[in-house]
N, C-alpha and C positions, 0 to 999 in steps of 0.2 A: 675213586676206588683204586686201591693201590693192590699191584699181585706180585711176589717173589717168582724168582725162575724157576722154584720147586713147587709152588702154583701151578705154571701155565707147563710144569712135565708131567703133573697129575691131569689134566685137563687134556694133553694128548696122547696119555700110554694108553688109554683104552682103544684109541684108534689103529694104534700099530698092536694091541698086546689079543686081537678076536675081543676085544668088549670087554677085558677083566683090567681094572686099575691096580696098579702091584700096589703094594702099602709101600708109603717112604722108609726108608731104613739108613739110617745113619752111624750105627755101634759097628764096626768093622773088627776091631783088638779089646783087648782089654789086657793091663799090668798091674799084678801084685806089687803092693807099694815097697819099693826097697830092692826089687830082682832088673833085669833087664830086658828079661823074654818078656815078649808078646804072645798072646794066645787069642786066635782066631774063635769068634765067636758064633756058634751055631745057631742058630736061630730058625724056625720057620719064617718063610714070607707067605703069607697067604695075598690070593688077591681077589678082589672083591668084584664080582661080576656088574656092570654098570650100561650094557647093552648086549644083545646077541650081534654075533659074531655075522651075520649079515646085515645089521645096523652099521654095523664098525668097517665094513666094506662099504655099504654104500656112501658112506660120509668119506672115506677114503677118496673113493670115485668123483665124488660133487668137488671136493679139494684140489685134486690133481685136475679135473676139467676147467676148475676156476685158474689157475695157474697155467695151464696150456692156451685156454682159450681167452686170456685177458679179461677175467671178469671186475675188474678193478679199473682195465682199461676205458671206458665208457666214461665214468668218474674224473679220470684224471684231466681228459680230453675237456671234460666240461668246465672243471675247475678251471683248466687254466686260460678258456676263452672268454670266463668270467671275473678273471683277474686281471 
C-alpha cells in the first residue's frame, strides 16, 4: 500500500485541527490567457469533522506519551538482541 505526503497530511490535520480534516486545496491563482496578472482565488474551505475535539486531544496525548516515554523503545531493544 502506497501513501502520498498529502495522504498522511489528511491523516494528521484532524489531530492538530480539534477533529475537523480541512479539504486539500490546491488552486491558489488563476491567469486569463494572454494578460500577466494573477488573481487570487476565493474559495471556501470547509472541513469536515472526523472526531470530537476530545478525541483529537486524547490521541494527541497517547502520541506525544509514545514519543517521551519510548514506546517504540521496547521494539528496538528486542530487535536488536535478536539480530
Amino acid at each position: 500500500m502506497m501513501f502520498s505526503p498529502l495522504n498522511m497530511a489528511m491523516v494528521a490535520a484532524p489531530l492538530v485541527n480539534a477533529g475537523n480534516s480541512p479539504q486539500p486545496y490546491v488552486l491558489m491563482n488563476t491567469r486569463v490567457q494572454g494578460t500577466t496578472t494573477w488573481t487570487p482565488v476565493q474559495a471556501v474551505r470547509p472541513s469536515i469533522p472526523l472526531a470530537t475535539s476530545k478525541t483529537a486531544r486524547q490521541l494527541q496525548d497517547l502520541m506525544r506519551n509514545a514519543v517521551a516515554n519510548g514506546a517504540a523503545d521496547a521494539w528496538f531493544r528486542s530487535a536488536s538482541l535478536n539480530a
